[in-house]
C-alpha positions in Angstrom: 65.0 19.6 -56.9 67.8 19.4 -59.6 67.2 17.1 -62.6 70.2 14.8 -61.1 69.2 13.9 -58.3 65.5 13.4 -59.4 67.2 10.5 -61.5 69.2 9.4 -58.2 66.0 8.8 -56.7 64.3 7.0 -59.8 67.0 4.6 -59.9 67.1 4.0 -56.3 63.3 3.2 -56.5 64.1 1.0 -59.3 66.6 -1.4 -57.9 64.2 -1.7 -54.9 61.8 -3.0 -57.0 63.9 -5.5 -58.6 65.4 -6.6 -55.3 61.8 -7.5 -54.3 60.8 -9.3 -57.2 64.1 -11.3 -57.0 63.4 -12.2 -53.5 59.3 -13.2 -54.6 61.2 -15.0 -57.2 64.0 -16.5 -56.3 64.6 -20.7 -56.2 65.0 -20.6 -52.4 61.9 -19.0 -51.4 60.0 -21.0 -54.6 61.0 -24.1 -53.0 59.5 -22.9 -49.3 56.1 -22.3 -51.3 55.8 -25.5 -53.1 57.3 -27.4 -50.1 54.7 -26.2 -47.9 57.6 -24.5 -45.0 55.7 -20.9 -45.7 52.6 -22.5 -44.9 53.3 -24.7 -42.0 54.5 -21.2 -40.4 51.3 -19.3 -41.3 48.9 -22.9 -40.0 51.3 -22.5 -36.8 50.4 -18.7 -36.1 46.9 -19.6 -37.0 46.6 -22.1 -34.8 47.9 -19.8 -32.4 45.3 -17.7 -32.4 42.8 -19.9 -32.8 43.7 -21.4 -29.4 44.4 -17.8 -27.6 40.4 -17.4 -29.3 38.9 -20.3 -27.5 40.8 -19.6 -24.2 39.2 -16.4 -23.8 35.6 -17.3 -24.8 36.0 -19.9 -22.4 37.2 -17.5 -19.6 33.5 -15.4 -20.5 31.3 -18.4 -20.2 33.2 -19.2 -16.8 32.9 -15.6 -15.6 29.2 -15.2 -17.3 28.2 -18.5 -15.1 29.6 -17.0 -12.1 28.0 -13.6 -12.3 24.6 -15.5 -13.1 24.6 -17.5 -9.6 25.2 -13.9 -7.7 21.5 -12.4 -6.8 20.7 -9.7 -8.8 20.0 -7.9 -5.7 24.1 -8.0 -5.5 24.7 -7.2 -9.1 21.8 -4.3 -10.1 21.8 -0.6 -8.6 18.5 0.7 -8.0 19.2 4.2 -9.2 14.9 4.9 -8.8 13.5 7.7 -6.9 11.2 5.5 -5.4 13.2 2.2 -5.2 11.4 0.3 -6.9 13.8 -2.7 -7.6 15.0 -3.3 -3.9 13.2 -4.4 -1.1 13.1 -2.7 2.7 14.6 -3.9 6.1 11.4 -5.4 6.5 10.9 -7.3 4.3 14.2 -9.1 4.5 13.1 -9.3 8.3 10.2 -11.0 7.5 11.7 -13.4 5.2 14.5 -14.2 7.2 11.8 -15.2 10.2 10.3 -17.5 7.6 9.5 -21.0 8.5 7.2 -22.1 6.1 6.9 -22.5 2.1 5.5 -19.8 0.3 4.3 -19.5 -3.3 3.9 -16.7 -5.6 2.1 -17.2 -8.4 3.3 -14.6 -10.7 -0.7 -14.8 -13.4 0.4 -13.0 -16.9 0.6 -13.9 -19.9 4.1 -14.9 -21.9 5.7 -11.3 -23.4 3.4 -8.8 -21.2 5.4 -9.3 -18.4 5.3 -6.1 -16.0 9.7 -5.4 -15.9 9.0 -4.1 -12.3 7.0 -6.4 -11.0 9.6 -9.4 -12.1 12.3 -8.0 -10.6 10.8 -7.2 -7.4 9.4 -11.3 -7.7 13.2 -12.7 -8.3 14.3 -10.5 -4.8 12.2 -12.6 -2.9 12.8 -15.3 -4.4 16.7 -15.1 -4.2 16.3 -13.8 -0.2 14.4 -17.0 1.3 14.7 -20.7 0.7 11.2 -20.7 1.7 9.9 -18.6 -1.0 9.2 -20.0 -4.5 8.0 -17.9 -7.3 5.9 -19.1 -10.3 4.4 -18.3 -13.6 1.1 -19.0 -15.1 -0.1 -17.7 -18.5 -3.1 -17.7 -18.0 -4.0 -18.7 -22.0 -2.3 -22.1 -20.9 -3.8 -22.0 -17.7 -7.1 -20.4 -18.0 -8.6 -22.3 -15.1 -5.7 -22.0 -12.5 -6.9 -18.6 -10.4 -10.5 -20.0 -9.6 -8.8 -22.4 -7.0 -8.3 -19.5 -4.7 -10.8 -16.5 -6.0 -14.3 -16.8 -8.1 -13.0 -13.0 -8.9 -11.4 -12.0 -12.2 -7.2 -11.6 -11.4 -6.2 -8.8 -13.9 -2.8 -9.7 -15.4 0.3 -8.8 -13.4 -1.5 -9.9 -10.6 0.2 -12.4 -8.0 -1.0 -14.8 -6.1 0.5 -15.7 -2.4 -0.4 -19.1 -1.0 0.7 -21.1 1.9 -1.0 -24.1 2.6 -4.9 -23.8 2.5 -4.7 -19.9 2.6 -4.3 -17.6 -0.1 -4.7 -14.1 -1.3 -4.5 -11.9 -4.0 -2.4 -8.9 -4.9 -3.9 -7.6 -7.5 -2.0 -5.2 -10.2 -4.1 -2.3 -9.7 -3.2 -2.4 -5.6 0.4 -2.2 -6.4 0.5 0.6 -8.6 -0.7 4.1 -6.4 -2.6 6.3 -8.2 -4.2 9.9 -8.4 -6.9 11.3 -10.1 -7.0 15.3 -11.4 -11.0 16.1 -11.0 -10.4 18.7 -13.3 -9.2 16.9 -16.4 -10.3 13.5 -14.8 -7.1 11.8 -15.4 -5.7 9.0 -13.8 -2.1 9.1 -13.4 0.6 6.7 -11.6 2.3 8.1 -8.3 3.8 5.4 -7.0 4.8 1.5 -6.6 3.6 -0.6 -3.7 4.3 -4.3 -4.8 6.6 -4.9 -1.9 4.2 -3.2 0.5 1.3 -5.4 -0.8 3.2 -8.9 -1.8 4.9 -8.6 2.1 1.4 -7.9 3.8 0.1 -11.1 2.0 3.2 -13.5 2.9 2.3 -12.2 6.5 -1.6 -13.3 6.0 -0.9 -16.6 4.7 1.5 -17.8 7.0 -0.3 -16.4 10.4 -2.7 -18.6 12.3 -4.5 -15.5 13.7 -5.4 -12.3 11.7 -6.5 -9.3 13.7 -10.9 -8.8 13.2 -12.8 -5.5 13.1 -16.7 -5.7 13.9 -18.4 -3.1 12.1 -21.5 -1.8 14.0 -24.7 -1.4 12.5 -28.2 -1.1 12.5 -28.3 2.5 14.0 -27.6 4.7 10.8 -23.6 4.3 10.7 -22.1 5.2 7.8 -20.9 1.7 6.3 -17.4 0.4 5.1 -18.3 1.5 1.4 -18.5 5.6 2.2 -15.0 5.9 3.9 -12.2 6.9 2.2 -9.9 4.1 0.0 -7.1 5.2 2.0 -8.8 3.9 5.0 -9.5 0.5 3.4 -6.6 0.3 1.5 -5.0 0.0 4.8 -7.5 -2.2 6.7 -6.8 -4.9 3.8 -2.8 -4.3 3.6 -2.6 -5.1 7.3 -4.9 -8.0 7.0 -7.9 -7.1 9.5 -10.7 -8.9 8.9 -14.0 -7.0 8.9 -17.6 -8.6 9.9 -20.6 -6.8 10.5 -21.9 -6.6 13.8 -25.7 -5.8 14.6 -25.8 -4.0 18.6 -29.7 -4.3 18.5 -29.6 -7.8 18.1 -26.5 -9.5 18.1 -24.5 -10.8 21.1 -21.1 -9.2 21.3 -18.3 -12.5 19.9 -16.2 -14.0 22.8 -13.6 -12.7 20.3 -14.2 -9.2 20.9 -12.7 -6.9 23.0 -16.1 -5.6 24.3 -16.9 -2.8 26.5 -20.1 -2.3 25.4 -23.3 -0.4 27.0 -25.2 -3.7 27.9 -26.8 -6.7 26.1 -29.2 -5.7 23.3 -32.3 -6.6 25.1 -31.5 -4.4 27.8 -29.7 -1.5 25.6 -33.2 -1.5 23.6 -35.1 -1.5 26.9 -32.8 1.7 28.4 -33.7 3.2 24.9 -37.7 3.0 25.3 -37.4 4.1 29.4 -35.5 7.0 27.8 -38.2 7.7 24.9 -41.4 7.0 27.3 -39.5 9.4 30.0 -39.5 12.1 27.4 -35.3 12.3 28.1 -34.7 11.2 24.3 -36.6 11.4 20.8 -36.2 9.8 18.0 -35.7 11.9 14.6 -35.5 9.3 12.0 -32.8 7.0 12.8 -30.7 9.0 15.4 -31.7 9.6 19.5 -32.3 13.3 19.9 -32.0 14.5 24.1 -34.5 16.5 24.8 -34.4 19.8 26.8 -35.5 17.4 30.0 -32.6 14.8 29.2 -30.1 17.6 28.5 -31.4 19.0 32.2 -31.1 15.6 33.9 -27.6 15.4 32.7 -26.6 18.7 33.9 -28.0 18.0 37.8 -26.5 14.4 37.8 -22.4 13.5 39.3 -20.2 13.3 36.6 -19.5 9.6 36.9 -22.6 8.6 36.4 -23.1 10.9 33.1 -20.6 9.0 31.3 -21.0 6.1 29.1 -17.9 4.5 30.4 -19.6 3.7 33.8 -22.0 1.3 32.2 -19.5 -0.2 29.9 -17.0 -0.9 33.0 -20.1 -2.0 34.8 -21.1 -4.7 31.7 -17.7 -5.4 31.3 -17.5 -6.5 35.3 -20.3 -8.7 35.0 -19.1 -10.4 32.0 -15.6 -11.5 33.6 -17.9 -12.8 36.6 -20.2 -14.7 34.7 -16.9 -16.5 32.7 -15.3 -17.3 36.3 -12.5 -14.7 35.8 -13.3 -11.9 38.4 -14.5 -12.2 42.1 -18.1 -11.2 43.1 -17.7 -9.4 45.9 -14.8 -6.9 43.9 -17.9 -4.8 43.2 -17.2 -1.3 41.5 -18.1 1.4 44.0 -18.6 5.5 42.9 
């Protein structure tokens, strides 16, 4: 660039500079200053956007209300293998078919709160107006839990109760678990709180539960030595279990019974069968001998099967209540 025309451009920089301090400067735009006109236009702007401000954090509130009223059923994805955050078809069925109030005493204390176990709590609680879910720390309430259980309840534990009937879901039986026998380990496999919390609403709000009798008194293996799968799922489906002695008890009128007599005459057959020499005993079980296996062998099949005498029993039991004819014998 030439020497003249770098002084072009000086000067032209120049008088721009003075044409803007003239302006800054000049009487007329003094006068707006000290007058108060430039400010009145920058309050008006401000104003401005101070109101477009409190418009739109007004429209969030209004929106933020809105969303809060939707279930969260409607508003959160359960992206979980397992689904862990949603309930089943069933469940809704059940609770739909509800007609009577149901608590859920959700026992922890404040800030160890189980993130799972809450959510799957507000679901039920947003899908029936019959279902009302509660907290109780138990530090504020240590006495609360022994209205319904002399038993420890662990935290994250919940509490169903309907009327005079109750029962607890305890943490542990929501959370499935394995062990590895060769390190010993105990590790989580799975979530059942909506298996277990649904099982209990259904217990609390039936009049009648299903009943198992357990027989004993000849060497059967008790409740205690089957598998916890097996009681896992007597207790999840609510069945009732009571011992029952055969050798001395009466069969309960709320027993489906076809049984092999009475126990006075089932422990009479037994000693015909011992003194006969057809049966021996061999500590607690009834051995055949080679004469009762013989006698079995000769004999019609009908009358070799246990079924015959339990029909037979069963008969005479419906007679003696009034509910079957006497002269509808059973004939071979």
């Amino acid at each position: 660039m030439s020497s003249e025309k770098k002084e072009k451009k000086q000067h032209k920089m120049n008088f721009n500079i003075k044409e803007k301090l003239k302006k800054t400067f000049s009487k007329e735009h003094l006068k707006e200053v000290f007058t108060g006109e430039e400010q009145k236009k920058h309050l008006k702007q401000g104003s401005y956007s101070s109101i477009m401000t409190v418009i739109v954090l007004a429209v969030i509130v209004v929106i933020n209300l809105i969303v809060a009223q939707i279930p969260t059923s409607k508003t959160q994805i359960d992206l979980s293998t397992q689904k862990m955050y949603s309930v089943t078809d069933e469940t809704k069925t059940a609770l739909k078919d509800l007609d009577q109030d149901v608590t859920l005493y959700y026992i922890v204390q404040k800030g160890s709160e189980d993130d799972t176990i809450e959510k799957l709590l507000e679901h039920y609680d947003e899908l029936s107006d019959h279902i009302k879910v509660e907290t109780k720390d138990p530090d504020l309430y240590p006495k609360f839990t022994s209205q319904y259980t002399d038993q420890t309840v662990a935290a994250n534990s919940v509490i169903v109760v309907c009327g005079d009937k109750s029962k607890v879901v305890s943490n542990s039986d929501m959370w499935e678990t394995s062990t590895n026998y060769q390190t010993y380990q105990t590790q989580t496999t799975g979530f059942d709180g909506e298996g277990q919390i649904t099982s209990a609403i259904t217990y609390v709000t039936s009049e009648n539960n299903p009943k198992v009798y357990w027989v004993t008194g000849h060497g059967e293996a008790s409740e205690s030595d089957l598998s916890t799968n097996f009681s896992d799922a007597v207790n999840k489906n609510n069945v009732e279990i009571s011992d029952l002695a055969l050798m001395t008890d009466d069969i309960p009128e709320d027993a489906e019974r076809k049984g092999l007599g009475t126990p006075a005459t089932r422990a009479a057959i037994i000693e015909k069968l011992v003194a006969a020499g057809f049966v021996e005993r061999k500590g607690k079980s009834l051995i055949p001998t080679k004469a009762g296996i013989n006698l079995v062998t000769v004999l019609p099949e009908p009358l070799t099967s246990p079924m015959l005498t339990a029909e037979w029993e069963q008969k005479l039991t419906e007679i003696a209540k009034g509910n079957a004819d006497p002269d509808s014998g059973t004939r071979l």
